[in-house]
Backbone as CSV, one residue per row, in Angstrom:
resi,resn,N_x,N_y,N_z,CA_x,CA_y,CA_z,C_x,C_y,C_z
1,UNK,29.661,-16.308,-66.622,28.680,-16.636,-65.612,27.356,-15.985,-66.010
2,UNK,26.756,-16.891,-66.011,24.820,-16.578,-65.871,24.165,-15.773,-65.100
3,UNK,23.813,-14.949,-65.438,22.645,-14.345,-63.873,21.602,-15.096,-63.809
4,UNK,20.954,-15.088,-62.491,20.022,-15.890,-61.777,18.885,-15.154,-62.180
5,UNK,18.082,-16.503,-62.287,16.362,-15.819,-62.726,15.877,-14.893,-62.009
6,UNK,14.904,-13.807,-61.889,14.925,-12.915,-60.988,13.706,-14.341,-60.036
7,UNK,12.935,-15.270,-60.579,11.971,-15.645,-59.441,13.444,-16.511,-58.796
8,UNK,14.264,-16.951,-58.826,15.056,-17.594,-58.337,16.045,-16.851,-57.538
9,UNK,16.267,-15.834,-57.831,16.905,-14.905,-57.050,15.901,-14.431,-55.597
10,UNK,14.751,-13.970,-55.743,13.859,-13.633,-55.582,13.774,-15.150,-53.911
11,UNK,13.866,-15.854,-54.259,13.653,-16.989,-53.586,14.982,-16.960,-52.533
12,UNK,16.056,-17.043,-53.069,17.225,-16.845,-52.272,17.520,-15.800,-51.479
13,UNK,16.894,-14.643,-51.708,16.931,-13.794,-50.973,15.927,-13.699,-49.675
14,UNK,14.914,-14.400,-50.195,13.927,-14.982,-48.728,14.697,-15.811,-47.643
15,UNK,15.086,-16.657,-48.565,15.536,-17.854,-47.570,16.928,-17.381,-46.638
16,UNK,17.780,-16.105,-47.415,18.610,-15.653,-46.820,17.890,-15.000,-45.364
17,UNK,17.116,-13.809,-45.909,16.824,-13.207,-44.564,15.983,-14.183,-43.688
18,UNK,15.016,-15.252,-43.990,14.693,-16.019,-42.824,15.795,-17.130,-42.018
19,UNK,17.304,-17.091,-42.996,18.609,-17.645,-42.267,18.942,-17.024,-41.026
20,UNK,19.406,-15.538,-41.524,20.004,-14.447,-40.900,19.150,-14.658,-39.195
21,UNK,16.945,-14.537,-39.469,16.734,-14.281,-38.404,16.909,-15.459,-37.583
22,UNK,17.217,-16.704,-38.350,17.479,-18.080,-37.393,18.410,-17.809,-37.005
23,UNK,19.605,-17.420,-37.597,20.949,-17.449,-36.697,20.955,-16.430,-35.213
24,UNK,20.271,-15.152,-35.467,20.026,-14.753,-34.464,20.588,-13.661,-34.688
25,UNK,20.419,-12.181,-33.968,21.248,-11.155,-33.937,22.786,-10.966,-33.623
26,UNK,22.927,-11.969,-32.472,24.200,-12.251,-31.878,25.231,-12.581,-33.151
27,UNK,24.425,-13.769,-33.872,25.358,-14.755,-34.746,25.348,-14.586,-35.795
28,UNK,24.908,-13.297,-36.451,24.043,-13.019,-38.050,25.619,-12.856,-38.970
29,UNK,26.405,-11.674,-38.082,27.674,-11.719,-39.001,28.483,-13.053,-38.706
30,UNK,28.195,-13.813,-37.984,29.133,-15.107,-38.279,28.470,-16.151,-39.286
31,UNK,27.137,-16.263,-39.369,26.494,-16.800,-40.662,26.858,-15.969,-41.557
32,UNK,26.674,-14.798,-42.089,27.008,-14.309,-43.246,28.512,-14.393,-43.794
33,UNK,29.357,-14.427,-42.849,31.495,-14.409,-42.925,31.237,-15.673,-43.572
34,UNK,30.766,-17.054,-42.943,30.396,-18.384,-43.077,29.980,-18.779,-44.513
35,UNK,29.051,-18.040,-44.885,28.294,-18.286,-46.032,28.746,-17.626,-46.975
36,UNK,29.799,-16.277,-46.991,30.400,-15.688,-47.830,31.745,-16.859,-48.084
37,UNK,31.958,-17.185,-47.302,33.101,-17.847,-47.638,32.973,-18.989,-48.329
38,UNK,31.899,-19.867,-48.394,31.355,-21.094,-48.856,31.337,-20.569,-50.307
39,UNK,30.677,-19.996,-50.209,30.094,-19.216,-51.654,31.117,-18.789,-52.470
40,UNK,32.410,-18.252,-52.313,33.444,-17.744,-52.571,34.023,-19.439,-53.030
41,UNK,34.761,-20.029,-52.195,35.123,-21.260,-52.414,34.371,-22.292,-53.898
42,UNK,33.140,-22.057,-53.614,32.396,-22.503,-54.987,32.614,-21.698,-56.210
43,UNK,32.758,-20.588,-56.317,33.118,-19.512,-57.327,34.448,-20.292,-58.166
44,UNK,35.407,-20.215,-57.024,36.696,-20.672,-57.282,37.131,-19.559,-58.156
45,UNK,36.805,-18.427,-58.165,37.528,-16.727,-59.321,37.658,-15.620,-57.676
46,UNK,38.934,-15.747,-57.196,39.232,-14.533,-56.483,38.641,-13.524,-57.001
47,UNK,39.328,-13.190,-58.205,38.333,-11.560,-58.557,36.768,-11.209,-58.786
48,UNK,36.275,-12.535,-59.043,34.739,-12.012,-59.053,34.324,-11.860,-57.196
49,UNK,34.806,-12.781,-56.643,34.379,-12.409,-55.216,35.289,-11.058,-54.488
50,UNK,35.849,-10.413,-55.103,36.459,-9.192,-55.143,35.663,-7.718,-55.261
51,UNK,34.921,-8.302,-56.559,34.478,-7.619,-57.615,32.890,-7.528,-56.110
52,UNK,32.313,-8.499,-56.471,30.908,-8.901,-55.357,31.101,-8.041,-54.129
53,UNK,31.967,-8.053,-53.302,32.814,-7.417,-52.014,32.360,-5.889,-52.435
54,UNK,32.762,-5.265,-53.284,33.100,-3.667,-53.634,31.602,-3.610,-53.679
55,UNK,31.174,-3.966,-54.793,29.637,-4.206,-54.939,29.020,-4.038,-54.080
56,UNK,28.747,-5.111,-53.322,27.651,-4.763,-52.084,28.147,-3.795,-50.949
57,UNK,29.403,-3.140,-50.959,29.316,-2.096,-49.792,28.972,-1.108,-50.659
58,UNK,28.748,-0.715,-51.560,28.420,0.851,-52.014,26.744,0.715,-51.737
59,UNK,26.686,2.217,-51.260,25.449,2.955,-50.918,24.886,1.688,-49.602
60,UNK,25.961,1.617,-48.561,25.045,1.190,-47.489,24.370,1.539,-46.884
Protein backbone atom coordinates (compact mmCIF):
# COMPACT_ATOMS: atom_id res chain seq x y z
CA UNK A 1 0.00 0.00 0.00
CA UNK A 2 0.86 3.62 -1.05
CA UNK A 3 0.82 6.51 1.26
CA UNK A 4 -1.33 9.40 0.40
CA UNK A 5 0.07 12.64 -0.94
CA UNK A 6 0.49 14.84 1.97
CA UNK A 7 -1.81 17.75 -0.23
CA UNK A 8 -4.29 14.86 -0.49
CA UNK A 9 -4.14 13.77 2.84
CA UNK A 10 -4.15 17.24 3.87
CA UNK A 11 -7.61 17.56 2.08
CA UNK A 12 -9.17 14.52 3.77
CA UNK A 13 -8.49 15.53 6.86
CA UNK A 14 -10.50 18.86 6.28
CA UNK A 15 -13.30 17.29 4.91
CA UNK A 16 -13.18 14.82 7.88
CA UNK A 17 -13.38 17.44 10.59
CA UNK A 18 -16.02 19.60 8.63
CA UNK A 19 -18.00 15.81 8.56
CA UNK A 20 -17.57 15.25 12.24
CA UNK A 21 -18.99 19.06 12.83
CA UNK A 22 -22.04 18.16 10.41
CA UNK A 23 -22.81 15.11 12.15
CA UNK A 24 -22.99 16.93 15.28
CA UNK A 25 -21.62 16.35 18.81
CA UNK A 26 -24.38 13.95 19.70
CA UNK A 27 -23.61 11.76 16.47
CA UNK A 28 -19.74 12.34 15.88
CA UNK A 29 -18.83 8.77 17.38
CA UNK A 30 -21.53 7.16 15.32
CA UNK A 31 -20.10 8.82 12.05
CA UNK A 32 -16.69 7.94 12.91
CA UNK A 33 -17.73 3.73 14.12
CA UNK A 34 -19.64 4.25 10.50
CA UNK A 35 -16.84 5.47 8.54
CA UNK A 36 -14.26 3.29 10.29
CA UNK A 37 -16.05 0.50 9.29
CA UNK A 38 -16.58 1.44 5.56
CA UNK A 39 -13.05 2.11 5.36
CA UNK A 40 -12.02 -1.15 6.94
CA UNK A 41 -14.37 -3.14 4.55
CA UNK A 42 -12.52 -1.39 1.53
CA UNK A 43 -9.07 -2.35 2.98
CA UNK A 44 -10.32 -5.89 2.94
CA UNK A 45 -6.60 -6.75 5.36
CA UNK A 46 -7.97 -7.34 9.04
CA UNK A 47 -4.48 -6.68 10.20
CA UNK A 48 -3.75 -3.44 8.67
CA UNK A 49 -7.05 -2.10 10.21
CA UNK A 50 -5.66 -3.67 13.42
CA UNK A 51 -2.45 -2.26 12.95
CA UNK A 52 -4.43 1.60 12.16
CA UNK A 53 -6.64 0.87 15.56
CA UNK A 54 -3.28 0.62 17.89
CA UNK A 55 -1.96 3.51 15.91
CA UNK A 56 -4.28 6.11 16.41
CA UNK A 57 -4.94 5.47 20.20
CA UNK A 58 -1.35 6.08 21.26
CA UNK A 59 -0.60 9.48 22.80
CA UNK A 60 -4.31 10.57 23.00
Amino acid sequence: MTAMRFDDLEGVYELLGESIDRAGEEKAALFLAKLALLLANELEDPQTVRTAIETALRDL
